[in-house]
C-alpha positions in Angstrom: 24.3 26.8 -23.4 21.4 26.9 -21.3 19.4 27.2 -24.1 20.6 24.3 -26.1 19.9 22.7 -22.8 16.2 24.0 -22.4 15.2 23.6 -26.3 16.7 19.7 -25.7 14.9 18.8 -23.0 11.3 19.8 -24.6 12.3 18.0 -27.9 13.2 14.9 -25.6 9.4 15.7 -23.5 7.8 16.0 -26.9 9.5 12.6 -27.9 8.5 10.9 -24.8 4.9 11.8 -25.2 4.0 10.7 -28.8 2.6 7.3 -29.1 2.6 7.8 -33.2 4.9 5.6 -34.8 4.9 7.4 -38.2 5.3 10.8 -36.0 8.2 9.5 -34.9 9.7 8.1 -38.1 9.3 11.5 -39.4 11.4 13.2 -36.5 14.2 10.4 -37.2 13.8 11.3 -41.0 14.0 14.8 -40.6 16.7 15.3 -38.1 18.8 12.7 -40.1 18.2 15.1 -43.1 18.9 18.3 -41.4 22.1 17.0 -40.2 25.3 18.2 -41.8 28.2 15.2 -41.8 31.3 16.9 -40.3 33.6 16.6 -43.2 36.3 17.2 -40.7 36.4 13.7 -39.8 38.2 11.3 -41.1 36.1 8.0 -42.8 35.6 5.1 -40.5 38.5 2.4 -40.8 38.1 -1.2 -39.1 40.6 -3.8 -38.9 39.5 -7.1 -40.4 38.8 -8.2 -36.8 36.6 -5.6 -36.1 35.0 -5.8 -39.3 34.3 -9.8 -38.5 33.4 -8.6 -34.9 30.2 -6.3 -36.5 29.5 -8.6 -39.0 29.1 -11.3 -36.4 27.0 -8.7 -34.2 24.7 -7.9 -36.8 23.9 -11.5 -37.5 23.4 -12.2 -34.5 20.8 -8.8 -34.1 19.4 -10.2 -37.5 18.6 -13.5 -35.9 17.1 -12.1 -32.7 15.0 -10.3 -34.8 16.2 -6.4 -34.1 16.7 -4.1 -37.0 13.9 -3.0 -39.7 13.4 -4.0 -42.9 14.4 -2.3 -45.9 11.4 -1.1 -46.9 11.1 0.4 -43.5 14.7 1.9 -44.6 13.5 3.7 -47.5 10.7 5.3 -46.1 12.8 6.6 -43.2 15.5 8.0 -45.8 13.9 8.5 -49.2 16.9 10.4 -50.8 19.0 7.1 -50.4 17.5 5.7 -53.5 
């Protein structure tokens, strides 16, 4: 445990440090690619409230201007396409 411990903390220090935006693209990129899902879980299920609830959420992110756009997407996951 220690280790997992030790081995997170440089990876955050590493993180922390870069000022290249494309470095850290790649690190999203490849740790969302090296991920396993847990197929132990069941899918995700919202109620239609909930589903209204995000959908108002991301509107409102969308109009704040958060988020990235899709090309951004696509370069960050290539496999999706």
């Amino acid at each position: 445990m220690l280790k997992l411990e030790v081995m997170r903390n440089e990876i955050f220090q590493k993180i922390e440090e870069e000022n290249n935006e494309s470095v850290l693209e790649k690190i999203i990129s490849y740790i969302n690619a090296v991920r396993k899902p847990d197929v132990s879980m069941p899918p995700c299920c919202y109620t239609d409230e909930e589903k209204k609830a995000r959908i108002e959420r991301s509107v409102l992110d969308a109009q704040a201007g958060l988020g990235i756009s899709q090309k951004k997407m696509i370069e960050r996951h290539p496999e999706w396409i």
